[in-house]
Phi, psi and omega in degrees: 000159162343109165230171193289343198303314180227163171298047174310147179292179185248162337303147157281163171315324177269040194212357173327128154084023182257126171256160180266138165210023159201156194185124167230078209292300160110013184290006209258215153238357192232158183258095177268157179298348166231043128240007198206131162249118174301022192203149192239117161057071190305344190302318201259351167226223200224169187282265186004278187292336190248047210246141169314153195212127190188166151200148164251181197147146203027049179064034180228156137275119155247094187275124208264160171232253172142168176247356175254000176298119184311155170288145176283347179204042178340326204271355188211003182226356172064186177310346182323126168238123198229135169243085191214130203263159155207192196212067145146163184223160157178142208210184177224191187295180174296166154078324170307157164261017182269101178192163174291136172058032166332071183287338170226158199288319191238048200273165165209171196273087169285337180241070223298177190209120181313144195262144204224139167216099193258319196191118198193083168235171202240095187042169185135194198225131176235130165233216219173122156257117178212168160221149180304170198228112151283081168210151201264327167306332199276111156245180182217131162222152171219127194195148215235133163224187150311117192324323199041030157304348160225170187266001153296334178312002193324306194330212199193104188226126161242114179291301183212140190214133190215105190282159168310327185311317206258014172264152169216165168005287176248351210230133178221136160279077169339177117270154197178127156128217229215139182231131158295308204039241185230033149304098170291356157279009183211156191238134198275114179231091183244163167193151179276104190286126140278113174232154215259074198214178170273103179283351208255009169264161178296121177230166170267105162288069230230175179221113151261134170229130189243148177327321192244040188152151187230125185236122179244175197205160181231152178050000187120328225258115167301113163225057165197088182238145201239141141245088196195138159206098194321142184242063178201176179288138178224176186222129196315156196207100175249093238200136126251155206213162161199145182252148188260162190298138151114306178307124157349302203297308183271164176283155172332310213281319181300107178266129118000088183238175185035194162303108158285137035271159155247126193288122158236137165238140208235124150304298175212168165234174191185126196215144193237169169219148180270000000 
């Protein structure tokens, strides 16, 4: 199986009759573009203002958090700061409330947005080689919603998700599992796994998802499984966040902390199809 150290080939045993069908290595100098839109959910703030702060070099994608980078979308996120790629879009005119991932109640379509299906597949196993940001301000995820082209279409499968709060040496709290939003066939089953690992080292985040169930794994290693499953195309959502004292997301307690930029660093993506 996987282990963090290095890249080993594919398939794992538990993946017998998976062929790869998408794959982004980060070898290049440039971030390509027809597999990654560089800006997160641009529909509710602008392509601009919401635009990802990255670089690659030595076969990583590194996604920056900065310290004078504007919030992406202050009018519905507060203070919320994001470096974040996704692989399809889709939105309705301004002023509407029809756009993917409608995170708050009272967002509307500040940017209408050309509708994109760069990589929007209907099952199959995804991970991430990355390593996490030891910051109490910091989160890091990769995680899949619905394309939403209808508004049920919604759901949510989060492979990993790691706030700084939960890194510790030796020990880390995953984020994992399945969000409904306003899919009325799922139910929400998510938890944060304690595994005994270095997160700020390189590990394989990974999901299978099948018609009847989302099974998840760290290293190669099974620790999670929802009997549950979005049955419609969804699409990679790859991020850094960082929250300001005071924000929902982190506790009261949660300081600004460390150096800038603060860095995710991602080795690969990887996506198999059956």
């Amino acid at each position: 199986m996987t282990q963090s150290g290095s890249r080993l080939p594919f398939p794992q045993p538990h993946l017998d009759g998976y062929r790869l069908e998408f794959a982004d290595e980060f070898d290049g100098d440039d971030l390509d573009l027809t597999r990654w839109l560089p800006t997160h959910l641009p529909q509710w703030s602008s392509r601009s203002q919401a635009a990802a702060r990255y670089r690659l070099g030595d076969g990583r994608l590194v996604l920056q958090i900065l310290e004078d980078q504007p919030p992406w979308c202050p009018e519905f996120d507060g203070a919320t700061k994001v470096s974040s790629l996704q692989t399809g879009v889709y939105a309705g005119e301004a002023g509407s409330a029809l756009g993917q991932h409608r995170f708050n109640p009272r967002a509307v379509v500040r940017e209408p947005q050309p509708p994109a299906r760069l990589y929007t597949p209907l099952y199959g196993y995804f991970e991430v080689r990355a390593k996490a940001i030891a910051d109490a301000s910091n989160m890091i995820a990769f995680w899949m919603i619905g394309y939403e082209d209808a508004p049920e279409r919604s759901g949510e499968i989060c492979i990993c998700e790691i706030f700084g709060t939960d890194v510790e040496p030796e020990t880390v709290r995953v984020g994992m599992g399945i969000h409904p939003f306003r899919d009325p066939e799922l139910t929400d089953d998510f938890s944060r796994v304690s595994l005994a690992i270095d997160a700020t080292d390189f590990h394989v985040y990974g999901a299978e998802w099948t018609p009847t169930q989302v099974d998840f794994f760290v290293d190669g290693r099974p620790v999670k499984s929802v009997p549950q499953s979005p049955g419609y195309p969804m699409q990679l959502m790859l991020g850094a966040y960082e929250f300001r004292r005071g924000d929902d997301s982190v506790p009261p307690s949660s300081e600004l902390t460390g150096h800038y930029p603060k860095e995710f660093v991602v080795d690969y993506v990887r996506a198999f199809r059956g």
